[in-house]
C-alpha positions as CSV (number, residue, x, y, z in Angstrom):
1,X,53.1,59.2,104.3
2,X,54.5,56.3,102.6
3,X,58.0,56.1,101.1
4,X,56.5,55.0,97.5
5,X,57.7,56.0,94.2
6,X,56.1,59.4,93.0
7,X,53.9,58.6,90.3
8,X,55.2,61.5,88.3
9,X,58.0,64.5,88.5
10,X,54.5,66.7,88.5
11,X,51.1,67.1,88.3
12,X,49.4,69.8,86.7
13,X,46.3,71.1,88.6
14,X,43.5,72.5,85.7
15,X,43.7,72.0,81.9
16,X,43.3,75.7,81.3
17,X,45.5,77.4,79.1
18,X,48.0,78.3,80.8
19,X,47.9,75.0,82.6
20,X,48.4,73.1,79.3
21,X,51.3,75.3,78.3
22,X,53.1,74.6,81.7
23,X,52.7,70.7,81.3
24,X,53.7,71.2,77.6
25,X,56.9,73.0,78.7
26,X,57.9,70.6,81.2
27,X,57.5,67.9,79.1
28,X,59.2,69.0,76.3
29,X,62.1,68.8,79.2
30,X,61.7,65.4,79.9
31,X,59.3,65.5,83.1
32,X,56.9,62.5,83.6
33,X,53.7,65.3,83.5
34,X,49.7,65.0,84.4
35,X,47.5,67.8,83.7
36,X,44.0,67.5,86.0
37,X,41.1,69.0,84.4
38,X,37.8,68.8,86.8
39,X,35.7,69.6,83.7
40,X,35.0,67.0,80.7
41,X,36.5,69.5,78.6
42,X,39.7,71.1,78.0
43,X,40.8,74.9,78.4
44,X,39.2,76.2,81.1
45,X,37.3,79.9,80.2
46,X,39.8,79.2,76.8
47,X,37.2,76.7,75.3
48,X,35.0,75.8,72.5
49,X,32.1,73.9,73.5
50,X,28.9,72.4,71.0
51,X,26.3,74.2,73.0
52,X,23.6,73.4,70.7
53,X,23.6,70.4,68.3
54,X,25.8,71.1,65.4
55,X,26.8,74.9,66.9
56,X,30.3,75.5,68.2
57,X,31.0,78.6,70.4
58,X,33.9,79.7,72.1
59,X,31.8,79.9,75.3
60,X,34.4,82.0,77.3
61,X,37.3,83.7,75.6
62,X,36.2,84.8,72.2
63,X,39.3,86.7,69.9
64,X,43.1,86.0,70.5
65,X,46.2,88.2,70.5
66,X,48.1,87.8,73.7
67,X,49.0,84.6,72.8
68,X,52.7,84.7,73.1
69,X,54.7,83.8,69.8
70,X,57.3,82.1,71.6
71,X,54.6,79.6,73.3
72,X,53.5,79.1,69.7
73,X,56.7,78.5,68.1
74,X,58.1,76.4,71.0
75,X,55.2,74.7,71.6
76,X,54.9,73.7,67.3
77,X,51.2,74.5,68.1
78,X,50.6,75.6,64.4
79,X,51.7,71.6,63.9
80,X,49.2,70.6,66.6
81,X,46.3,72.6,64.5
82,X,46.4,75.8,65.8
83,X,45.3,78.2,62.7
84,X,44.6,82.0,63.1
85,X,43.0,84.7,60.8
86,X,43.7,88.1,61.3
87,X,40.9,90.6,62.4
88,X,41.1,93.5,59.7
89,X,40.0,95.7,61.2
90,X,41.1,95.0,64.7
91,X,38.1,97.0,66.2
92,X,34.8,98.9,64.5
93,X,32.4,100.4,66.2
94,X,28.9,102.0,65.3
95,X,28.1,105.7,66.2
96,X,25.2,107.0,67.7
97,X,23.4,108.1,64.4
98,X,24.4,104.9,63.1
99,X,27.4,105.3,61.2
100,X,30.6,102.7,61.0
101,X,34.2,103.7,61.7
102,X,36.7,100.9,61.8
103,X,40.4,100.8,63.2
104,X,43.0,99.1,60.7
105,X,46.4,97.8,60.9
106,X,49.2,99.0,58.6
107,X,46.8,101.6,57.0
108,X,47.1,104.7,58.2
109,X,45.4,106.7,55.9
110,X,42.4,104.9,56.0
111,X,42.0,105.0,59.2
112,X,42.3,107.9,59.4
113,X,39.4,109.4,56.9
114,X,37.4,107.0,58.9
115,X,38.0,108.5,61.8
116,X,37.7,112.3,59.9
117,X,33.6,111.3,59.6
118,X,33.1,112.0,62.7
119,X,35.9,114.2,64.1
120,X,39.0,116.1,62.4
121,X,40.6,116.7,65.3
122,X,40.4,112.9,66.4
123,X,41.5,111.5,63.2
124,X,44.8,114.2,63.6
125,X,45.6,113.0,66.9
126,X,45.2,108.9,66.6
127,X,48.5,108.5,65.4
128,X,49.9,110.0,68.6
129,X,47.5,108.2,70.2
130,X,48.8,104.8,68.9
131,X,52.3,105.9,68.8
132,X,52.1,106.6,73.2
133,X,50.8,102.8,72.9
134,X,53.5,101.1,70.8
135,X,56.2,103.2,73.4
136,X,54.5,101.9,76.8
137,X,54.5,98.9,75.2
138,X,58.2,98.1,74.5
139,X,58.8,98.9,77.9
140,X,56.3,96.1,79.2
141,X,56.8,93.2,76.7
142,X,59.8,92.4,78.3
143,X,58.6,92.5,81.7
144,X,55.9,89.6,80.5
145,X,57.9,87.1,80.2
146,X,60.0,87.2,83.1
147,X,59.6,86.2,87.0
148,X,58.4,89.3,88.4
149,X,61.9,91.1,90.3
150,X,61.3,92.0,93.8
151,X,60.7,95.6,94.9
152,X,58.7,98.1,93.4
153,X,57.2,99.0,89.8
154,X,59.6,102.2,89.5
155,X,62.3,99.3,90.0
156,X,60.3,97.1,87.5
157,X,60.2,99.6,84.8
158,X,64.0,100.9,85.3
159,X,65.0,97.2,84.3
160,X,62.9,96.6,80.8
161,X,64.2,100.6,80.5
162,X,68.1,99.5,80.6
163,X,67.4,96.2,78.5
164,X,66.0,98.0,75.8
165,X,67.9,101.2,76.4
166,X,65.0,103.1,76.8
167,X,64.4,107.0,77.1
168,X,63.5,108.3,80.8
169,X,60.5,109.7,78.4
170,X,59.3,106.2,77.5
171,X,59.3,105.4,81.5
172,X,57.6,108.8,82.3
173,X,55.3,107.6,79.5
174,X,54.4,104.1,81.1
175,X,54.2,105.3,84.4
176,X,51.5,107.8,83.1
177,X,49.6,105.2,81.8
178,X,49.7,102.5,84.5
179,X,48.5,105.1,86.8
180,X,45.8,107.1,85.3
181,X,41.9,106.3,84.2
182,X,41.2,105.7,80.5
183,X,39.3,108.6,80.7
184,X,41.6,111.1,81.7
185,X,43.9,109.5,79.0
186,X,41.3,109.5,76.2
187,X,40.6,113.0,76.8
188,X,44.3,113.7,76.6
189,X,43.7,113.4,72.7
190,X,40.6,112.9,72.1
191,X,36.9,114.9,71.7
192,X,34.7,112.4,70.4
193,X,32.0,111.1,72.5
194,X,31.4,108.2,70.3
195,X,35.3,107.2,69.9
196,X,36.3,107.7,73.5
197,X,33.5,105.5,74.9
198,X,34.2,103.2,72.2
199,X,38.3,102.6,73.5
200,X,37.2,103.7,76.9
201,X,35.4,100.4,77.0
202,X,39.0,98.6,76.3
203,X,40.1,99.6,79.6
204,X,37.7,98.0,81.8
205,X,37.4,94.8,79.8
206,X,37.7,92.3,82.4
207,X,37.7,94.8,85.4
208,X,35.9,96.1,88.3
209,X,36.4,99.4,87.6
210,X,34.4,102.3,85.6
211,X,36.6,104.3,83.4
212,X,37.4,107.3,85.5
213,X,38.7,105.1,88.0
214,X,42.8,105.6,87.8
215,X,44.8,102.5,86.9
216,X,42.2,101.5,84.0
217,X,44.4,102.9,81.1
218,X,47.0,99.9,81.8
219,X,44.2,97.6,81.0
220,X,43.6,99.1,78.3
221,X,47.4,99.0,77.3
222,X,47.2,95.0,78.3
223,X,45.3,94.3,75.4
224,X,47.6,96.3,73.4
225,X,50.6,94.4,73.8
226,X,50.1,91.3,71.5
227,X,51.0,90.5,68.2
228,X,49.1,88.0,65.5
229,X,51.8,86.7,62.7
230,X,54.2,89.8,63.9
231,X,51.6,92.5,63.6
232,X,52.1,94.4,66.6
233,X,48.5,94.6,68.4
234,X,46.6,92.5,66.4
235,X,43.6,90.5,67.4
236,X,42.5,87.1,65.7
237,X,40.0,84.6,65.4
238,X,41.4,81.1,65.9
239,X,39.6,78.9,63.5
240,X,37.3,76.4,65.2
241,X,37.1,78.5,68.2
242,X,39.3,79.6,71.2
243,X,39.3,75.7,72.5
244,X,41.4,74.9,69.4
245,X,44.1,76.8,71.1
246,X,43.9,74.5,74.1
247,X,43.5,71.7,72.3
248,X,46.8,72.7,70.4
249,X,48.1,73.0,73.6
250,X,47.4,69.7,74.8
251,X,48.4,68.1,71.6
252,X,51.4,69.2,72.2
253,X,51.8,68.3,75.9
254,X,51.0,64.6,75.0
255,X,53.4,64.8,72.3
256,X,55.9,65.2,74.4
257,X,54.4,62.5,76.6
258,X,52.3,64.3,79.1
259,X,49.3,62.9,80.1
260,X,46.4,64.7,80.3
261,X,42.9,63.7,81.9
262,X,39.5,65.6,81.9
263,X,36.7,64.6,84.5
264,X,39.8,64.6,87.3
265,X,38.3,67.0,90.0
266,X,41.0,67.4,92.8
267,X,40.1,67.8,96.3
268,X,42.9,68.8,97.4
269,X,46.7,69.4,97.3
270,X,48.6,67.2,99.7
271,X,50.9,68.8,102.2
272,X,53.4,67.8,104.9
273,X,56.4,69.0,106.6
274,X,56.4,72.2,104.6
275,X,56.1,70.6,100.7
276,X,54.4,69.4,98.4
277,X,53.5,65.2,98.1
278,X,50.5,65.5,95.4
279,X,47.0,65.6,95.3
280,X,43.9,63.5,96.2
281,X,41.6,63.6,93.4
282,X,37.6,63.6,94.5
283,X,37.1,60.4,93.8
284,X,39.3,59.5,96.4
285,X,42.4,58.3,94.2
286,X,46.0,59.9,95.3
287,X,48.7,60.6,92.8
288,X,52.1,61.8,94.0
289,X,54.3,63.7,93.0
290,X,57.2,66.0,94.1
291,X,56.1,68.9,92.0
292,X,52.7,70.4,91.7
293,X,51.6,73.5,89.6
294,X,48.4,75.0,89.7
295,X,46.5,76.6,87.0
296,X,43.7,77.5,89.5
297,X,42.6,80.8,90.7
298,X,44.7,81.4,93.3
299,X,41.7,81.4,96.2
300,X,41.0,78.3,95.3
301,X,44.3,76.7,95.9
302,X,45.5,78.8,98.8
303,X,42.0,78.3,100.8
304,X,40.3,75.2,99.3
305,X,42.9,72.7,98.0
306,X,45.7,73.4,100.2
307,X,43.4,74.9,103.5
308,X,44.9,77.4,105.5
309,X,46.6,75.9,108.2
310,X,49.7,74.9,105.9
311,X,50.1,78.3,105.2
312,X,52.2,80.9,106.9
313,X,49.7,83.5,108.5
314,X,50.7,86.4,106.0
315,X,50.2,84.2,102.7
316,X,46.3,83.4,104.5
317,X,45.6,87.3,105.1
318,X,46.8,88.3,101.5
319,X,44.5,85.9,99.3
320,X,41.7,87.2,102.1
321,X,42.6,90.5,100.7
322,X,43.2,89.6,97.4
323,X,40.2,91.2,95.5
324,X,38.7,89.3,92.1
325,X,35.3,91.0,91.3
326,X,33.7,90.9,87.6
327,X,31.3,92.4,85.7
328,X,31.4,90.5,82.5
329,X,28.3,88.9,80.8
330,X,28.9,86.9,77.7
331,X,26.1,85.9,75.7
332,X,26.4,83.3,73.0
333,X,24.0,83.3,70.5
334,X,22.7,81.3,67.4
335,X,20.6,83.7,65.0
336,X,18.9,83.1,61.6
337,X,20.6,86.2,59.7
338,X,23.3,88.6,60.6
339,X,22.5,92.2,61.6
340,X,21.7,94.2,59.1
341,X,22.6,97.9,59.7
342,X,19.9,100.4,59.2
343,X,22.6,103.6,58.3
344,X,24.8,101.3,55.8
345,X,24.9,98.1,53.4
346,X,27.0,95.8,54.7
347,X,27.6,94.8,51.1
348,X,29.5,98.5,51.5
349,X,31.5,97.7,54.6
350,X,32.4,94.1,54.3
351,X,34.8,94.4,56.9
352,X,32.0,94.8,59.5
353,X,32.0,91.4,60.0
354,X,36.0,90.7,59.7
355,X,36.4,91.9,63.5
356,X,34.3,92.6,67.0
357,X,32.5,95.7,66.3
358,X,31.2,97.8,69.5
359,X,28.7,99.8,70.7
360,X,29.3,102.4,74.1
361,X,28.0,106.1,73.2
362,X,30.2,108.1,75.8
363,X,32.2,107.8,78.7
364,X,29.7,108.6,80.5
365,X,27.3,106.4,79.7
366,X,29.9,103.4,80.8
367,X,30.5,105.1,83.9
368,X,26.8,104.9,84.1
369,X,27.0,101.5,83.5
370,X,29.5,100.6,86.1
371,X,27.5,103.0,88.7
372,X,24.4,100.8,88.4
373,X,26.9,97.1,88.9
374,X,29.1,98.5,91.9
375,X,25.4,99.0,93.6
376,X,24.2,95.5,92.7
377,X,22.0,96.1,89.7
378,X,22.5,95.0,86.5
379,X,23.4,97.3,84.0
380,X,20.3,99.2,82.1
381,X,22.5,100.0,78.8
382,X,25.7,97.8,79.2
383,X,28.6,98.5,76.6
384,X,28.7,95.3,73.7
385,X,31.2,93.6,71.7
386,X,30.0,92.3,68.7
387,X,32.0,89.1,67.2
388,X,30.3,87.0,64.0
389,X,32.5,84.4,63.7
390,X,30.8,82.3,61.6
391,X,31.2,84.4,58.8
392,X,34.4,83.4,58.5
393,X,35.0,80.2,60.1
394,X,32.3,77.5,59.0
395,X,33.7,74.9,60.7
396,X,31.5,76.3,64.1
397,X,28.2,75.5,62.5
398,X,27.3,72.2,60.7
399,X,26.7,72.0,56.9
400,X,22.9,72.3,56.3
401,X,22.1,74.0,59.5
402,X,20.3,77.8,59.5
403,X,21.9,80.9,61.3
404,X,25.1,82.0,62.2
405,X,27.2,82.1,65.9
406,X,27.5,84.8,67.2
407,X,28.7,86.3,70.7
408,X,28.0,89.3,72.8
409,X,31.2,90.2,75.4
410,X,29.2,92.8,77.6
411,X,29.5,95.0,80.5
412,X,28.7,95.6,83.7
413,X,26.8,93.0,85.5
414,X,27.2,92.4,89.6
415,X,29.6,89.8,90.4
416,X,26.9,88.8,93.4
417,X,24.3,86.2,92.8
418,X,21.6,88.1,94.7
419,X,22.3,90.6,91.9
420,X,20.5,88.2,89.6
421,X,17.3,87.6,91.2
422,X,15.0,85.3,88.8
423,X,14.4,87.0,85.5
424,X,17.7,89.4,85.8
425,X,19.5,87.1,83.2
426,X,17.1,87.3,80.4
427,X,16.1,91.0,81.2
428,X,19.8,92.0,80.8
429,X,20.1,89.7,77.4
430,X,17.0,91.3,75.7
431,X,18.8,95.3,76.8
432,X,21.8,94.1,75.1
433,X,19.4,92.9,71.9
434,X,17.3,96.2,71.8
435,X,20.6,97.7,71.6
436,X,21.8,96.4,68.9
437,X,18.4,96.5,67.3
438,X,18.6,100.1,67.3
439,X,21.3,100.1,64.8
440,X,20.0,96.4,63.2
441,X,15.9,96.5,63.3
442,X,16.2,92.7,62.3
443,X,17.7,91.5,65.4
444,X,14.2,90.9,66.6
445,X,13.8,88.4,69.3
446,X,12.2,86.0,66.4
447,X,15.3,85.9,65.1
448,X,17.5,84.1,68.1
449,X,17.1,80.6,67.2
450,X,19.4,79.7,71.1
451,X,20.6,81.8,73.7
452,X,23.4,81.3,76.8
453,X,23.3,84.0,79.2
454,X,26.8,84.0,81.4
455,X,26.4,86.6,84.4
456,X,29.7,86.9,86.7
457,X,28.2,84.0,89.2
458,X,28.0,81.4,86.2
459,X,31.3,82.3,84.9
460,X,32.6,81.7,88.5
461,X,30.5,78.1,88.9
462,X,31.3,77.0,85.0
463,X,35.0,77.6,84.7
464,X,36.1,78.5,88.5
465,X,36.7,82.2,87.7
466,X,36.0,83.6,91.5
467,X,33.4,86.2,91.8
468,X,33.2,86.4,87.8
469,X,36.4,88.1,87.7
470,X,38.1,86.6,83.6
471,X,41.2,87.4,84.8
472,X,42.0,85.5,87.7
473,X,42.2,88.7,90.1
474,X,41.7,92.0,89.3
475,X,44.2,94.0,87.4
476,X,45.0,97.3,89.7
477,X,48.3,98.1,89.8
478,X,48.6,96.7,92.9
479,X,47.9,93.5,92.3
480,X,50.5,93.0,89.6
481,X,53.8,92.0,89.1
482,X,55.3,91.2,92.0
483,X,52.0,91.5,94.2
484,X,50.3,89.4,91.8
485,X,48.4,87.5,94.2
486,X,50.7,88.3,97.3
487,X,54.3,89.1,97.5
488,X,55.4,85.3,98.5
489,X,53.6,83.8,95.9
490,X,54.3,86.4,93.1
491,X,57.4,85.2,91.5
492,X,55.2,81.1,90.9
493,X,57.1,79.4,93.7
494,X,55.2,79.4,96.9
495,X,56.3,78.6,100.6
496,X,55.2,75.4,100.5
497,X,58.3,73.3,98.7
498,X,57.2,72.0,95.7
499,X,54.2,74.0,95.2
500,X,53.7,76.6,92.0
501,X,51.4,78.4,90.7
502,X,51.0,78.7,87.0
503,X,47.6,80.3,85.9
504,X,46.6,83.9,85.2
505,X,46.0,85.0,88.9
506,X,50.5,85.1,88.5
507,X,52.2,87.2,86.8
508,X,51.8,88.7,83.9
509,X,48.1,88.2,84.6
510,X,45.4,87.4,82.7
511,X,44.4,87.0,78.9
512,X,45.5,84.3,76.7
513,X,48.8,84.8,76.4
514,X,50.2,81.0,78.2
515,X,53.2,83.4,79.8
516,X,52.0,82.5,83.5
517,X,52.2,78.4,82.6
518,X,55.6,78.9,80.4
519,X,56.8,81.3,82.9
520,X,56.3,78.8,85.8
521,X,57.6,76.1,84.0
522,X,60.7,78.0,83.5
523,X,61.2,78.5,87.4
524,X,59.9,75.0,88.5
525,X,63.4,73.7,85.9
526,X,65.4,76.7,87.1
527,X,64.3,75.2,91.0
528,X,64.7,71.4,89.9
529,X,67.9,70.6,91.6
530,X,66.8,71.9,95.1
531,X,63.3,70.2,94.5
532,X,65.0,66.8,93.9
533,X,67.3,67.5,96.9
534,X,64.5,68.2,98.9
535,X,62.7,65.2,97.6
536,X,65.8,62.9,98.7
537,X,65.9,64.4,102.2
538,X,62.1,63.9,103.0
539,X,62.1,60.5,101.7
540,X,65.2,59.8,103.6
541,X,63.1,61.2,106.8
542,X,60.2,58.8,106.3
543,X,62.5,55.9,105.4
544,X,64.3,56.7,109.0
């Protein structure tokens, strides 16, 4: 290994997210930075990408809400073009016989004579539904945006507890819901077959789980803990799609003077004598550096990039064990007319369209669901989420162009390619249709002018998302915090000197929140005067 001059303080490997908002962070503080995106396009699964001429669709990620507001205020990303409208209502969904009932921020009442249509009882109980939710999550938030303290999660929890100066209810509260199924929690409050399935399906967004399995309700709370513009659990649509977020991103990185570079596959992460040197990009060009954070999934850089043999035994037989299994399909669509709802105008529910709008009957039926995928077939009557973006943002379809974008987040598909033999894709696509055509008789094949189809392989082959798993890992309980991916690599520094990660297969996990990248940052600045000591010494070696 030569003695040269690093070519920067440290290279970013991916242009995800989270990626970006590391780079962006460690610029801002001065660093000479390069971010390494293998694709020609920024953002990873956080991306906006003209599928079809003149369409845009956020081909991944699809509503925002994790998105922490300290990465957007300290980042300037509203300066770099980062614009959000609110979802309002956050959530609708349709009822068996047909029948809208939407969930709205600051509105109490109206939610709940919504919720009165179908059940009394229900619409009683929601507010000490939502209230259980807003408590859990004041003891987590804090937890996000730290490095994840050693020990265990009743340790975890004790500390956001004496920060805030919690209640021991509130942590009696959280345990309760980082422990049981959504199910069980759901049927805590609620009897509704047609609202339960409809939050139930919350909790395994992202997940290889069905909803009686226990642990689900913290997913469910994960998406719960974000904030648009200071509402507490709001959910947005950026305008111009989820990729504006990344480009923000890397607006803001180069601002600072980072340089970023798409079409810059890296083969692998250089490593002697125990640290870090760089990385070898495939085209056989080396960059070094003395610093190098990874955005990838974390099976990727522990197995592939790096290879095992660098790695102390322990580290190898964790990421072996480390499980990241996904049953999301996302189907992007272009269609000639919106849905139009047999039961209702949509003239009188405008707000149908302002938000995702769902469709799961029961519990049951997404247990169901979940059965059929964990046995390798793809689900007969997957759960949907509806977005119509469009409708609000025309900048994703060109002026003088027919239809109207719009995306299906579904579930549950088998992570497993031989789960998809040939004609699986479009079979699955055309359940999800008949679906929604039983609430919307127009949505008639005729009227799908394109069609994507992403089952878990292609998510895993397209964006690098390992066995089709969104967030970077599965979300059980113990796979978080601080054994989120392993214990040695859970609080971003690794044993290899030099090396982060930085992406969501850290803590806090997944979502598009950028906490893992500014979170890492944070540690690799906190680390810098032992890195550049440890620089010195190993150039002094080689020099010797």
């Amino acid at each position: 290994m030569s003695a040269r001059v690093a070519d920067f303080d440290a290279i970013v490997v991916g242009g995800g997210h989270n990626g970006l908002t590391a780079a962006a962070y460690l610029a801002l503080a001065g660093r000479r930075v390069c971010v390494l995106e293998r694709r020609d396009v920024l953002g990873g699964a956080c991306v906006t990408e003209e599928l079809w001429p003149g369409y845009r669709v956020s081909r991944c990620s699809y509503v925002v809400s994790l998105l922490h507001p300290g990465v957007v205020s300290d980042l300037e990303l509203a300066r770099h073009g980062y614009r959000v409208r609110v979802c309002d209502p956050s959530w609708a969904t349709i009822t068996p016989d047909g029948q809208p009932v939407a969930l709205r921020y600051g509105e109490p009442e109206r939610t709940r004579a919504e919720l009165a249509a179908i059940s009394r009882r229900d619409a009683d109980a929601y507010p000490e539904y939502e209230a259980l939710l807003e408590r859990v999550a004041r003891v987590v938030r804090p937890l996000l945006t730290m490095v994840p303290p050693p020990g265990d999660p009743a340790r975890a929890l004790a500390l956001a507890a004496s920060t805030l100066g919690l209640r021991r209810a509130d942590l009696a509260d959280a345990y309760r819901v980082m422990t049981t199924s959504v199910a069980d929690l759901l049927d805590d409050f609620f009897e509704s077959d047609a609202l339960k399935g409809s939050l139930a399906s919350t909790g395994v967004v992202g997940v290889w789980a069905g909803p009686c399995t226990p642990g689900t309700a913290y997913n469910l709370l994960h998406h719960s803990v974000g904030e648009i513009d200071g509402v507490p659990g709001a959910w947005g649509q950026v305008v111009g799609g989820m990729g504006a977020i990344s480009e923000a991103l890397a607006a803001s990185a180069r601002a600072a003077g980072a340089v970023v570079r798409t079409d810059a596959e890296v083969a692998s992460v250089d490593v002697e004598g125990g640290r870090v040197h760089g990385v070898t990009l495939a085209g056989g060009q080396r960059l070094r550096a003395p610093v190098v954070a990874s955005g990838v999934h974390p099976r990727s850089l522990v197995l592939d990039l790096v290879g095992r043999a660098a790695w102390p035994a322990g580290v190898v037989a964790a990421i072996e064990r480390y499980r990241s299994r996904g049953g999301a399909v996302k189907i992007n669509l272009v269609v000639s007319e919106l849905p139009r709802f047999e039961a209702f105008a949509a003239a009188d529910h405008p707000a149908i369209y302002a938000g995702e709008f769902g469709f799961c009957r029961s519990v049951e039926a997404l247990e169901r669901a979940w059965d059929q995928a964990k046995h390798g077939k793809p689900a007969d009557e997957p759960y949907l989420d509806v977005l119509c973006p469009s409708v609000h943002d025309p900048t994703l379809v060109d002026d003088g162009l027919p239809g109207h974008v719009v995306t299906l987040y579904t579930q549950f598909g088998p992570p497993a390619e031989e789960g998809w033999p040939d004609g699986a894709r479009e079979a699955y696509a055309d359940r999800c249709l008949e679906i929604l055509r039983r609430y919307a008789p127009n949505m008639t094949p005729g009227v799908v002018l394109h069609r994507e189809i992403l089952a878990p392989p292609d998510l895993e082959r397209i964006f690098g998302l390992v066995g089709g798993n969104i967030f970077h890992g599965e979300q059980g309980l113990d796979q978080m915090a601080f054994m989120r991916p392993a214990p040695a690599l859970s609080r971003y520094a690794t044993p290899i000197a030099g090396l982060y990660l930085c992406g969501s297969g850290s803590h806090p996990g997944g979502g598009v929140s950028g906490l893992p990248g500014r979170n890492a940052a944070r540690r690799i600045l906190s680390d810098a005067p032992l890195t550049e000591r440890l620089r010195r010494r190993a150039t002094s070696v080689r020099r010797g």
